[in-house]
C-alpha positions in Angstrom: 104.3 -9.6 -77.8 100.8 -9.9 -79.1 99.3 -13.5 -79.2 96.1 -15.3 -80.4 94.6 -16.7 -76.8 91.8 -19.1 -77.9 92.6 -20.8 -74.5 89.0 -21.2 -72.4 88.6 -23.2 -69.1 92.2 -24.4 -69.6 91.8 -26.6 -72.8 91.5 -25.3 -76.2 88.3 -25.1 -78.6 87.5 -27.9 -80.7 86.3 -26.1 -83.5 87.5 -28.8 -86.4 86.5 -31.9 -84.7 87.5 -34.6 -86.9 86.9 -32.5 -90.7 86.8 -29.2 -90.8 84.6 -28.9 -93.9 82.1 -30.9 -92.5 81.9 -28.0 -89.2 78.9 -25.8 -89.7 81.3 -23.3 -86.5 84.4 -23.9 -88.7 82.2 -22.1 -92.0 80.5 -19.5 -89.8 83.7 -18.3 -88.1 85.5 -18.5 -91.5 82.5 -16.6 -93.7 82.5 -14.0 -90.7 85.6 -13.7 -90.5 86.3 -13.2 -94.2 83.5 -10.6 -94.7 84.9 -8.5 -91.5 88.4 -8.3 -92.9 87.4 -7.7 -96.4 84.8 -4.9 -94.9 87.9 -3.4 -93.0 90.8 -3.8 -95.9 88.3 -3.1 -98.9 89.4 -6.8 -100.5 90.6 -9.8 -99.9 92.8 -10.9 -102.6 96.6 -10.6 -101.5 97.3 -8.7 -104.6 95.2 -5.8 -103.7 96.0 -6.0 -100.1 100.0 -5.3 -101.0 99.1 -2.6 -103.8 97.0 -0.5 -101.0 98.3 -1.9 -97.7 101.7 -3.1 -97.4 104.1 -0.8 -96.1 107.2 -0.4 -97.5 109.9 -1.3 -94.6 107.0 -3.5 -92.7 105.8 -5.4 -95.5 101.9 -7.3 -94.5 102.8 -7.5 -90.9 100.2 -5.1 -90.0 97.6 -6.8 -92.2 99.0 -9.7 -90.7 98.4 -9.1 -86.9 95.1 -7.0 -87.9 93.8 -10.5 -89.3 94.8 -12.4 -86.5 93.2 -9.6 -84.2 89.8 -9.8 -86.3 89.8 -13.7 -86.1 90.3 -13.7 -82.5 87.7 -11.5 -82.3 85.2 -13.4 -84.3 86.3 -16.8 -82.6 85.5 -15.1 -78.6 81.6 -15.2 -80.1 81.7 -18.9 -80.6 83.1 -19.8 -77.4 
């Protein structure tokens, strides 16, 4: 099974310190983040997502896991 393995030097990032809104990393890996994912799906409102994305069995488990790929991705950079 496919997991998210932020895990570097056996501890885990500290990317949201004490606030999260106050972490210039948190808003760069979230604005990249966003911008990949809507460059890849065309959108980033659910709404559109499920009219051209979701499959019909699967539901957004695909745009799911993609998402969690992409943000993995963008996270390795900051490390």
């Amino acid at each position: 099974m496919w997991h998210i393995n932020w895990k570097s030097n056996g501890t885990w990032p500290n990317f949201a310190e004490n606030k999260p809104t106050n972490n210039d990393k948190v808003k760069s890996v979230t604005k990249e983040w966003l911008n990949i994912f809507e460059n890849k799906f065309g959108n980033i409102n659910c709404r559109e997502l499920k009219e051209n994305h979701r499959h019909p069995e699967f539901g957004c488990k695909a745009i799911i896991l993609e998402a969690s790929e992409l943000l993995e991705q963008v996270i390795s950079k900051y490390l």
